[in-house]
Phi, psi and omega in degrees: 000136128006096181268028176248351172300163195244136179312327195287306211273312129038275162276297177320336184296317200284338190275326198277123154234211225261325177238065161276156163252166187288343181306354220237302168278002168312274198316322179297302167319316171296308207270347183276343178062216197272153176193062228274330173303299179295290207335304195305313173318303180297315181300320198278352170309324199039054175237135189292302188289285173002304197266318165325320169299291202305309177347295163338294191262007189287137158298091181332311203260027165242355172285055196268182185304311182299292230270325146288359177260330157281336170309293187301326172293319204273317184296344185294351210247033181230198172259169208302313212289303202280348181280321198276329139339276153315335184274278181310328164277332161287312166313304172295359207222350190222300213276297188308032202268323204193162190313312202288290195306295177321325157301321172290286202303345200249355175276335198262022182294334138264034173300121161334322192268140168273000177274328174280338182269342182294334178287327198288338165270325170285011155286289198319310173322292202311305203310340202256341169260016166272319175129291226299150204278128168292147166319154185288038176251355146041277209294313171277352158281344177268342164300327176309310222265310176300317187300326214214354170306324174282006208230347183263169192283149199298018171214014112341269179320303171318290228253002139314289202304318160323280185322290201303342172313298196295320162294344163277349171273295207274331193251086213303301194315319199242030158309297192298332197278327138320217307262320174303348164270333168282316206264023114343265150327296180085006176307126178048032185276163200018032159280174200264114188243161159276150198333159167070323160317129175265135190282164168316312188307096217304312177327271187323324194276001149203056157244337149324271167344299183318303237262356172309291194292000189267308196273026186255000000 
């Protein structure tokens, strides 16, 4: 260990291994609250469960453009799975927190970083799959979405292909035009998914979904 870790961070290092779950560090974030020192600490372990704990314990209103452009620079050292992993936890756990942050995330449909620009679509996704009446922009995300989904990075790409799921689930009048930007693409057609999961592939992923919502 660091013998420059603080005794707090420390003992927190020692509760995490290999089969912490994320439920596990949730409970550990509740009783530590907020703690934007430690988070820092714990983020310089440059260990995937560690900086997932920090996420957690981060002071939102310290979450300024600088301090997330070094964060999304630090995520670059992880594996593909696991930079998108941090980044989407994050988004769900800080940046959806309060106005200012929705603003930085609503800035970032051309952010140089493709991790910052895959959030501003998957926020755009979450709104619409949350239920909350989405922003008029429909129309120009989806123009978006034609223009330029084959040409972005795959985790990008992933979460361009989310919106339009979602706006062809929720928005009837633009259904056929979703499911015709997937048999388009040909993005994710016949992959392989687990039980219970809806694939990707936008025909199926929302003539599923529709039909999830018809029958309940």
């Amino acid at each position: 260990m660091d013998h420059n870790k603080s005794s707090k961070a420390e003992n927190i290092l020692s509760q995490i291994h290999s089969k912490t779950k994320l439920g596990d560090l949730r409970k550990i974030a509740k009783d530590i609250k907020k703690d934007h020192e430690l988070a820092m600490e714990l983020w310089t372990t440059e260990e995937f469960l560690p900086r997932l704990l920090a996420i957690l314990i981060m002071d939102k209103t310290l979450l300024s453009q600088d301090v997330l452009d070094v964060l999304d620079k630090d995520m670059q050292t992880h594996t593909f799975d696991e930079r998108n992993n941090l980044m989407d936890w994050l988004m769900a756990n800080q940046l959806t927190k309060n106005k200012k942050n929705i603003a930085l995330i609503e800035s970032w449909e051309s952010s140089p970083s493709a991790l910052q620009r895959r959030i501003f679509w998957y926020y755009q996704a979450r709104l619409r799959w949350t239920g909350q009446t989405p922003p008029d922009n429909t129309e120009d995300l989806l123009s978006a979405i034609g223009a330029t989904i084959t040409q972005e990075e795959p985790e990008v790409q992933w979460a361009m292909n989310f919106t339009a799921g979602w706006i062809g689930v929720y928005d009837e009048k633009n259904r056929e035009r979703c499911m015709k930007i997937g048999e388009k693409t040909g993005l994710y057609k016949g992959d392989m998914v687990s039980k219970g999961c809806t694939p990707d592939y936008l025909p199926e992923f929302i003539t599923i979904e529709v039909n999830k919502r018809k029958n309940k």
